[in-house]
C-alpha positions in Angstrom: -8.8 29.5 34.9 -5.8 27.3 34.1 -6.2 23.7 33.8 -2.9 22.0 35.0 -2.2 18.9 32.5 0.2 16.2 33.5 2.6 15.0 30.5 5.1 12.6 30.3 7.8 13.8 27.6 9.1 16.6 26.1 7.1 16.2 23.0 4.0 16.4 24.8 5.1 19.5 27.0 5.8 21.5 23.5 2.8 20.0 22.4 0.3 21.1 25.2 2.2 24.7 26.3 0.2 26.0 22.7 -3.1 25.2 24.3 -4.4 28.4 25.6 -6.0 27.7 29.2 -3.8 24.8 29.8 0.0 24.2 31.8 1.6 21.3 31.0 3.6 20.1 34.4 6.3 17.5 33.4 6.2 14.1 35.3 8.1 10.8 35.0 5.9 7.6 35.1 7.2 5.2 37.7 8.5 8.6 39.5 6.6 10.1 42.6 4.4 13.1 41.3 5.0 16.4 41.1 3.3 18.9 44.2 1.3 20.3 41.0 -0.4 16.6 40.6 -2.8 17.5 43.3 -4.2 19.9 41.3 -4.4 18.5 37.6 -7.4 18.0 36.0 -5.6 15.9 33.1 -3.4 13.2 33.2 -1.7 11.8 30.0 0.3 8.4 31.0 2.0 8.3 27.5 2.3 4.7 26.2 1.7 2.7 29.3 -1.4 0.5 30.7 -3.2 1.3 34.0 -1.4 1.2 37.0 -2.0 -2.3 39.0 -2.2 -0.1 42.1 -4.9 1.5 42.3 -3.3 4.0 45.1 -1.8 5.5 42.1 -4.8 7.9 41.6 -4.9 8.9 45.2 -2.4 11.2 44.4 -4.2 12.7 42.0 -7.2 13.9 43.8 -8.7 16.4 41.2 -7.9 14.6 37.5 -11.2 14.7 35.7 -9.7 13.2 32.4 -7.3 10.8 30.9 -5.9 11.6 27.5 -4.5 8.8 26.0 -2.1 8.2 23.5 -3.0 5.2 21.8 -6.0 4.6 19.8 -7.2 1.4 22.2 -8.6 1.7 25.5 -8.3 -1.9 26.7 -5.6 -1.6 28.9 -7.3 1.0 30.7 -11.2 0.8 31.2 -11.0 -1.6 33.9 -8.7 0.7 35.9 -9.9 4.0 35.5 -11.7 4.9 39.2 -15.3 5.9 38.3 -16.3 9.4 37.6 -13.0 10.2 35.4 -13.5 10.4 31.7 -11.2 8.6 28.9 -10.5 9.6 25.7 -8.5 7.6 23.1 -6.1 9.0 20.4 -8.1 7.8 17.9 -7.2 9.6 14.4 -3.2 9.6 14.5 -2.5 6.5 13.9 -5.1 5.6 11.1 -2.9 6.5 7.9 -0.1 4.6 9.0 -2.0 1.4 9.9 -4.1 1.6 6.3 -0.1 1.8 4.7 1.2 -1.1 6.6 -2.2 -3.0 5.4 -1.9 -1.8 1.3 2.3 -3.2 2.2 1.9 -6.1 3.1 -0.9 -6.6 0.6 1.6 -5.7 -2.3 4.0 -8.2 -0.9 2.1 -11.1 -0.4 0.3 -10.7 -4.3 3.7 -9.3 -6.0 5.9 -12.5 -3.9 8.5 -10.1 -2.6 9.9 -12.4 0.3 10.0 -15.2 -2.5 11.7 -12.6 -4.7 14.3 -11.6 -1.9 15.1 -14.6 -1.5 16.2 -15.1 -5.0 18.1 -11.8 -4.9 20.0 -13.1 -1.6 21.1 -16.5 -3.9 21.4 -14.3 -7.0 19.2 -16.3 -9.1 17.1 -14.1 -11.8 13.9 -16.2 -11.4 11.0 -13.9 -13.7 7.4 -15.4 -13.3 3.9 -13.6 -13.1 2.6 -13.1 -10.0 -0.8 -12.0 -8.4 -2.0 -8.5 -8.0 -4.1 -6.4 -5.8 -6.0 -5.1 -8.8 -9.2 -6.0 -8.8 -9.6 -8.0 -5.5 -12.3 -8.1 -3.2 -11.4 -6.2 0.3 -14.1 -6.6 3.5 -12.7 -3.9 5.9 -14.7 -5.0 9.2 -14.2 -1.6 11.3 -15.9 1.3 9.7 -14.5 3.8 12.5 -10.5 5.9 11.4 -8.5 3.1 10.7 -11.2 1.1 8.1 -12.2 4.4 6.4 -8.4 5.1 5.7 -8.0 1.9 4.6 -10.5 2.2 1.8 -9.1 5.6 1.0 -5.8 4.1 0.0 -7.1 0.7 -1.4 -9.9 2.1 -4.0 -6.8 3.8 -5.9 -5.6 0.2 -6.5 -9.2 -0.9 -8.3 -9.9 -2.8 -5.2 -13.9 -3.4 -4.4 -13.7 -2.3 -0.7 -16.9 -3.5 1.3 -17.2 -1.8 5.0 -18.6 -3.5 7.5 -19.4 -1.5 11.1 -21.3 -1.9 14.5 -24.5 -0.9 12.8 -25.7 -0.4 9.1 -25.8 2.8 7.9 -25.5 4.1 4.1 -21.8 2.6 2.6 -21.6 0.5 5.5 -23.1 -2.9 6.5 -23.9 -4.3 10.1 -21.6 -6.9 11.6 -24.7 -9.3 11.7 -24.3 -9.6 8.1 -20.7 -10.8 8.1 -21.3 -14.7 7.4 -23.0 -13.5 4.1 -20.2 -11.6 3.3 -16.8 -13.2 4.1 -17.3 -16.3 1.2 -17.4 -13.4 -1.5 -14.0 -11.3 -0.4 -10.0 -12.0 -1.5 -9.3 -10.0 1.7 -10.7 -9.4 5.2 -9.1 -7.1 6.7 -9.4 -6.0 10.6 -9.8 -2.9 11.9 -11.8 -3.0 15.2 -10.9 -2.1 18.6 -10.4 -4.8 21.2 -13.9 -5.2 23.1 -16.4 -8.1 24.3 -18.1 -7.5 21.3 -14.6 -8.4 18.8 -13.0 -10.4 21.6 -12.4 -14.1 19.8 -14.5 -12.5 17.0 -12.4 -14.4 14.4 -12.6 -18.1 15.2 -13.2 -21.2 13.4 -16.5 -20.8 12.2 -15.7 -16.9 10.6 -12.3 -18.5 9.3 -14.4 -21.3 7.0 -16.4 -18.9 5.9 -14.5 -17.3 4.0 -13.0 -18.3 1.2 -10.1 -20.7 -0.4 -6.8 -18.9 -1.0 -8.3 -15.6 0.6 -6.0 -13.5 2.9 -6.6 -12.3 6.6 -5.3 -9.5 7.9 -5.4 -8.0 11.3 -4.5 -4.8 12.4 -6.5 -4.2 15.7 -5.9 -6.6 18.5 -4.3 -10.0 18.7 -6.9 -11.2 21.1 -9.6 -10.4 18.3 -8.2 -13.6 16.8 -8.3 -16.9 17.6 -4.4 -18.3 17.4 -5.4 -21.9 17.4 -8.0 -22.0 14.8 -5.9 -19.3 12.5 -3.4 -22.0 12.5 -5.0 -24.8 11.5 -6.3 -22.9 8.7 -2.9 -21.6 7.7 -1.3 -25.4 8.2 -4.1 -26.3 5.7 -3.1 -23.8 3.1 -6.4 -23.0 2.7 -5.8 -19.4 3.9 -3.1 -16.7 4.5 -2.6 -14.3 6.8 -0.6 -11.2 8.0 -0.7 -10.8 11.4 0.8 -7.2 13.1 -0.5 -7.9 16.6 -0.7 -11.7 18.2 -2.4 -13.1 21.1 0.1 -13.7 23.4 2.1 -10.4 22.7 5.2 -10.1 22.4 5.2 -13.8 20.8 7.1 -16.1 22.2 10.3 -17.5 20.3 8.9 -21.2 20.7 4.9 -20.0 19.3 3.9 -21.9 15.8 3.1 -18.4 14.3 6.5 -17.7 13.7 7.5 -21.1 11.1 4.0 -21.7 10.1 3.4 -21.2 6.1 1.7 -18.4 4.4 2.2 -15.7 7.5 3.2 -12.5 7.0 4.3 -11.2 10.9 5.3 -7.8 11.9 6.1 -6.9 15.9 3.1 -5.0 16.1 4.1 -1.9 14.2 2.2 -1.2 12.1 1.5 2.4 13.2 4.9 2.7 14.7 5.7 4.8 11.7 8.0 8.5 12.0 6.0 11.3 13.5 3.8 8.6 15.4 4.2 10.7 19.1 3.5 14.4 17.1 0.6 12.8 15.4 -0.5 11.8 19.1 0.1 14.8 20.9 -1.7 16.7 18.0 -5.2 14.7 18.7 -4.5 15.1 22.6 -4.0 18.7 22.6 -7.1 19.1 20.4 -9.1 16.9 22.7 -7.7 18.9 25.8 -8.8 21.8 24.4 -12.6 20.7 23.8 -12.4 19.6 27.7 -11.0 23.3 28.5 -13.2 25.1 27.3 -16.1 23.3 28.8 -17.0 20.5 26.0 -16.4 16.7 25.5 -13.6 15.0 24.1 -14.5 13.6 20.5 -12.9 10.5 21.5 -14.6 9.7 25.2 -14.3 5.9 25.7 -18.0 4.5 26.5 -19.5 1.1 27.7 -17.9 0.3 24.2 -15.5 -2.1 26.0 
């Protein structure tokens, strides 16, 4: 039996023609469907969020799964009819996302804006700055992207603590986070956007934790509260780098852009080279569990 997969690209197509039991039938999102749409079991939609329509999946009478590319299901949980699995791409973005962390880390404590700056004005300014040596990291996310963090931090003599869901060995529960956050340089966030992280970080979390200490978030800009981040950062009390934003894209006029002590990417943090191969490698590994009659490592649950 061959399981006909819809895919958006040509990447994906090279990627999924590999996959013994599977044929990859090309589509263009937006475009009407292929005649071979009737018969897929899996649809990939690439990058984008769940159609509005909800017709959409009336042409596709016999998709059991949706392989996405992204490692965040938010955009789709509410629109997937019931019945039809979702799996995430969780695992190919994770290294990138741990870099863009340990980067802007190493700029913030080494001043390399301030030190731009001076290049720009050719003025050979040499003062001691901070380091990441020895600073105290709270990764809150224990799933890809926190572990991966850790891996790349502990070479810099950081003390990581993880934080997850639940406790387990190495890890601590999320109920213990107001203990923790007074006793870290850095919290850093790695969770996925659900109710459970939604507003997570707001006032209270933000004056817990301590003077001078840096935030940085790497999920979801809605995990974040904008308002009381910024009255924080206005304070000087904290810093931050920010590569996602609630809204998103940030409008010119939005505070976040002029306020002091930000660091703000346009959410790329994984939007590093060989980001869609990285992608289609997880996908066509999770299509293959589903092919040959098992479950996708990275099936969506009542998570969200």
């Amino acid at each position: 039996m061959t399981v006909i997969v819809l895919v958006p690209d040509d990447d994906g197509m090279d990627a999924l023609s590999v996959v013994d039991g599977v044929r990859p039938v090309r589509y263009e999102w937006g475009e009407p469907l292929p005649p071979e749409a009737r018969e897929a079991e899996v649809l990939i939609p690439g990058f984008h969020g769940a159609p509005a329509d909800g017709s959409f999946f009336a042409g596709l009478p016999s998709v059991k799964l949706i392989q996405l590319l992204s490692a965040g299901a938010e955009d789709w949980v509410s629109g997937v009819p019931e019945g039809i699995l979702l799996s995430t791409c969780r695992g190919a973005h994770g290294g990138s996302t741990a870099e863009w962390v340990v980067a802007v880390l190493l700029s913030i404590y080494r001043e390399l804006v301030s030190f731009a700056a001076d290049q720009d004005a050719r003025r050979w300014s040499r003062r001691t700055t901070d380091s990441l040596q020895g600073k105290n990291v709270l990764i809150v996310g224990a799933g890809d992207l926190g572990t991966r963090l850790r891996h790349r931090l502990e070479p810099f003599d950081t003390r990581v603590t993880m934080v997850g869901l639940t406790s387990r060995p190495g890890v601590h529960a999320v109920e213990e986070l107001p203990d923790l956050l007074g006793d870290h340089d850095v919290v850093a966030l790695m969770v996925p956007l659900t109710s459970r992280t939604h507003g997570m970080v707001d006032a209270k979390f933000l004056a817990a934790m301590s003077e001078g200490a840096i935030l940085v978030n790497a999920s979801r800009g809605r995990v974040v509260d904008p308002d009381a981040l910024l009255a924080e950062l206005r304070t000087g009390r904290l810093r931050a780098a920010l590569d996602v934003t609630d809204p998103e894209p940030l409008p010119p006029d939005h505070p976040l852009w002029t306020v002091p002590g930000l660091v703000l990417t346009p959410h790329v943090a994984g939007a590093a080279r060989g980001a869609q191969r990285r992608s289609y490698a997880v996908a066509a590994s999770e299509i293959e569990l589903y092919v040959n009659g098992e479950l996708p490592k990275n099936l969506v649950h009542g998570e969200y």
